[in-house]
PLY file of the C-alpha trace (Angstrom):
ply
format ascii 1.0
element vertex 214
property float x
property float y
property float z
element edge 213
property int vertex1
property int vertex2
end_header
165.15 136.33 103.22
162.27 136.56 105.16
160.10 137.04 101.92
162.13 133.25 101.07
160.72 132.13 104.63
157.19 133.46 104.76
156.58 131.61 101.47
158.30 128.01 102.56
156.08 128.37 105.17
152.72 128.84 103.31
153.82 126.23 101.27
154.70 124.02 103.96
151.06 124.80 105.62
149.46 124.11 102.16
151.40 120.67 102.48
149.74 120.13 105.39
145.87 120.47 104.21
143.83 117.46 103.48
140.67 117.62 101.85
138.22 114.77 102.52
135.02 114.72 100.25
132.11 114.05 102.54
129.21 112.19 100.04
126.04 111.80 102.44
124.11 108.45 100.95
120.26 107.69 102.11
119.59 103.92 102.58
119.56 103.07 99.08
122.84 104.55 98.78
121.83 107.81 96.62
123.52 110.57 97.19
121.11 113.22 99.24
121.90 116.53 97.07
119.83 118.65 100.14
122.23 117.58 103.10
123.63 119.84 105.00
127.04 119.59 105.91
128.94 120.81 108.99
132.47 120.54 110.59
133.06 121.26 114.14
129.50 122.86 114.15
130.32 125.17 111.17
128.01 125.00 107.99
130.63 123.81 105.25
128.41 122.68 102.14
125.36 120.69 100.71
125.43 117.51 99.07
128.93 116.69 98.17
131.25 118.62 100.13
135.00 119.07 100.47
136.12 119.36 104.17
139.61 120.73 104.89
141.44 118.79 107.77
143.60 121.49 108.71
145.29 119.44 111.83
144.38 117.35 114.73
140.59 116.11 114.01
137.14 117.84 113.43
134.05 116.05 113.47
131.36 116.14 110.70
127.86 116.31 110.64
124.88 115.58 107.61
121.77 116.53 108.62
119.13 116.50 105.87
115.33 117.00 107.16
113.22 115.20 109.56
112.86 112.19 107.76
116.18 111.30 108.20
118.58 110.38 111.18
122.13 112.88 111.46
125.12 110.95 110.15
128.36 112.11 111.69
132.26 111.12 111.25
135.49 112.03 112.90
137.90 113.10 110.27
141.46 112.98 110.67
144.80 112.73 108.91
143.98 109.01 108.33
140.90 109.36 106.60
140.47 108.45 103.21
140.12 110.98 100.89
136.23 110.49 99.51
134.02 108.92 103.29
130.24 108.45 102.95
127.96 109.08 105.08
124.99 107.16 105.34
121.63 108.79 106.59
119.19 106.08 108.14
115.30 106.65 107.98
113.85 108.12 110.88
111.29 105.55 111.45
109.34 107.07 114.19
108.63 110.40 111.71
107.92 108.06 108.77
105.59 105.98 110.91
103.74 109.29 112.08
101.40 112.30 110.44
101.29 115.88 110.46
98.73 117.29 113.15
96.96 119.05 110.28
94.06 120.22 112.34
96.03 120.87 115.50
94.64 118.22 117.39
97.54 116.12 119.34
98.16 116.76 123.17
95.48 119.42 123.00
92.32 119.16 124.50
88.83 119.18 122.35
85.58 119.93 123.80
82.87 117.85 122.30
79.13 119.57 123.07
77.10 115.88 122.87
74.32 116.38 120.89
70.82 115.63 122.12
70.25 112.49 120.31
73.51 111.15 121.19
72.75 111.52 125.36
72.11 108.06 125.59
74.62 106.63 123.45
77.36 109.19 123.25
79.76 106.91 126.29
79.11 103.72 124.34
80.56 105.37 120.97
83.91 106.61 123.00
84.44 103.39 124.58
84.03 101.41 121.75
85.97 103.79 119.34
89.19 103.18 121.85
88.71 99.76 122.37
88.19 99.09 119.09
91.94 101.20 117.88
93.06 98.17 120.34
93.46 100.99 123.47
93.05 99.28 126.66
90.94 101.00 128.69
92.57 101.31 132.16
90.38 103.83 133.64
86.70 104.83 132.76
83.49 106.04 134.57
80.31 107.00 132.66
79.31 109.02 135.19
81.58 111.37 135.30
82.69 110.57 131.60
86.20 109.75 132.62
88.31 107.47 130.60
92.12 106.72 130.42
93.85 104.46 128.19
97.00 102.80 128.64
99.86 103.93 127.08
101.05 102.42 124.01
104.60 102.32 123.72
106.80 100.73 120.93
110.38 101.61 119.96
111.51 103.22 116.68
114.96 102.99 115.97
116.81 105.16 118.67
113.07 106.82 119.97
110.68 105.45 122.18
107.11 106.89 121.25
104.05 106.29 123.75
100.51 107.04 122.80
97.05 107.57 125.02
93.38 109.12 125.41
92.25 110.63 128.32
88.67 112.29 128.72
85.85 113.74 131.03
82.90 115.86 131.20
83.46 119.43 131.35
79.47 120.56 131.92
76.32 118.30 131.87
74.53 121.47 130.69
74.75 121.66 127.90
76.57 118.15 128.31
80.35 118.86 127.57
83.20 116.34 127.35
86.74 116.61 126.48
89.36 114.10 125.14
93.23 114.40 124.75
95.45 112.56 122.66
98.84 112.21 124.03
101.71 111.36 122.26
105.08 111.68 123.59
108.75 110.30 122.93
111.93 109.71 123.87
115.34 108.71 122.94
116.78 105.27 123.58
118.44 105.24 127.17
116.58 108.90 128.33
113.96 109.40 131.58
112.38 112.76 130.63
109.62 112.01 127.87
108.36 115.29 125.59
105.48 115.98 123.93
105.53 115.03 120.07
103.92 117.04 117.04
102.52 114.30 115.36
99.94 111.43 115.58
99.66 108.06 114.29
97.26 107.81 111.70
95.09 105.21 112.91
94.53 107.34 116.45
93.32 110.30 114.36
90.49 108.79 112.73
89.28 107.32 116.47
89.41 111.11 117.16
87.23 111.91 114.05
85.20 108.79 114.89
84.37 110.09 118.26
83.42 113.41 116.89
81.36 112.59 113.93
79.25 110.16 116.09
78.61 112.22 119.31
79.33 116.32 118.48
76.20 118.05 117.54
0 1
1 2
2 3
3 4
4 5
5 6
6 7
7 8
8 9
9 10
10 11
11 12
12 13
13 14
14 15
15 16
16 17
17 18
18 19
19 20
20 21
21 22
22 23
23 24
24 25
25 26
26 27
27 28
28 29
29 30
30 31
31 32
32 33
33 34
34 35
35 36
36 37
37 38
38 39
39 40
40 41
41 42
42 43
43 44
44 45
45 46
46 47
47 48
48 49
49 50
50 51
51 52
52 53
53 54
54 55
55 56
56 57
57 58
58 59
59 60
60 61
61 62
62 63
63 64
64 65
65 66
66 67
67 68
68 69
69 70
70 71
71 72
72 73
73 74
74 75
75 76
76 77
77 78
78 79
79 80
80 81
81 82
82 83
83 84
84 85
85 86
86 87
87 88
88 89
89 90
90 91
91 92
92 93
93 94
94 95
95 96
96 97
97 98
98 99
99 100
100 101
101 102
102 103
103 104
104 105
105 106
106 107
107 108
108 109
109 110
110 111
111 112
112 113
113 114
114 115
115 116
116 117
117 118
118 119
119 120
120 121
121 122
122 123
123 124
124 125
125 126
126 127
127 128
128 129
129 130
130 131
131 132
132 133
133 134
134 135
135 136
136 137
137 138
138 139
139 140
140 141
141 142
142 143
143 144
144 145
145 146
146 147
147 148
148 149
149 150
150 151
151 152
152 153
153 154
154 155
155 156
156 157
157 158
158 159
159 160
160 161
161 162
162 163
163 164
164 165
165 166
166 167
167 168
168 169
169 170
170 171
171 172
172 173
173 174
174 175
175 176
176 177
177 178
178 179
179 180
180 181
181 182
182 183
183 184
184 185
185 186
186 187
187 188
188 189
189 190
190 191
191 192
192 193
193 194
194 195
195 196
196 197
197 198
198 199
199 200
200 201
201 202
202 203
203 204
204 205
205 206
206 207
207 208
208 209
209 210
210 211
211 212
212 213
């Protein structure tokens, strides 16, 4: 008899299981094969994945590289049986570059090179003014320059962008830049630093350099 009871009740419990196939879809609506899958903050499958909905609710989550924004759903005994999940672009890492050469929020000394004494602060202000920076702070004297920020808003980030600079020694004559870029989410104080640069900012960095460094 208890056998009898054990097995009504696994079959009962079996009864009870739904499955929900979670398909995550990029913004053309193809499936994304690499995405990883988690329930409740357990790793479940890649790509097309069956979720068990044991009872009450769990929450999925498809996550599927930097270039895309997490999708997420709450799955309960309602669901349908097959949900997609749609992945949106993440427009602020699509916009942006890798730091190949290890260059963004760093600072980079820049030894001016004798034939460039005279004409070295004209090349840095023109370089930034000309990447449409506005110049909020500079001094030739002391070789100090700040830009503005730039700030524009990409989908749920907030990205700001800016140089900063001054001399380091005037023998030999030294100056430094930094290029800051930093971001946020939507609705946040605290900004952090980010790991990648715009493209356009770069090459003012690489204009700089090729014009003034000895």
């Amino acid at each position: 008899m208890a056998r009898l009871w054990s097995m009504l009740l696994l079959f009962t419990l079996a009864g009870c299981v739904k499955i929900v196939t979670i398909v995550p879809l990029d913004d053309q609506r193809r499936v994304v094969s690499d995405a990883q899958v988690t329930a409740d903050g357990r790793d479940v499958g890649v790509g097309v994945t069956d979720v068990e909905v044991l009872h009450g609710s769990l929450r999925v989550s498809v996550a599927a590289g930097p270039q895309w924004l997490p999708g997420t759903a709450v799955l309960d005994d309602a669901s349908p049986s097959r949900l997609e999940v749609m992945l949106r672009p993440n427009d602020l890492y699509l916009t942006t570059t890798e730091d190949r050469n290890q260059v963004v929020n760093q600072w980079i000394n820049i030894t001016i090179a004798g034939a460039r004494r005279t004409t070295w602060w004209s090349t840095v202000v023109a370089a930034m003014s000309g990447a449409d920076f506005e110049l909020e702070i500079m001094d030739a004297a002391s070789g100090f320059v700040r830009t503005a920020w730039r700030q524009r808003s990409y989908g749920p980030f907030v990205a700001r962008r800016r140089f900063t600079g001054n001399i380091v020694t005037q023998d030999p004559l030294t100056w430094r830049i930094r290029y800051e870029v930093q971001y946020r989410q939507q609705g946040e104080e605290d900004w952090r630093d980010y790991d990648r640069g715009f493209a356009d900012d770069l090459r003012v960095l690489q204009e700089i350099r090729a014009r003034t460094e000895q």
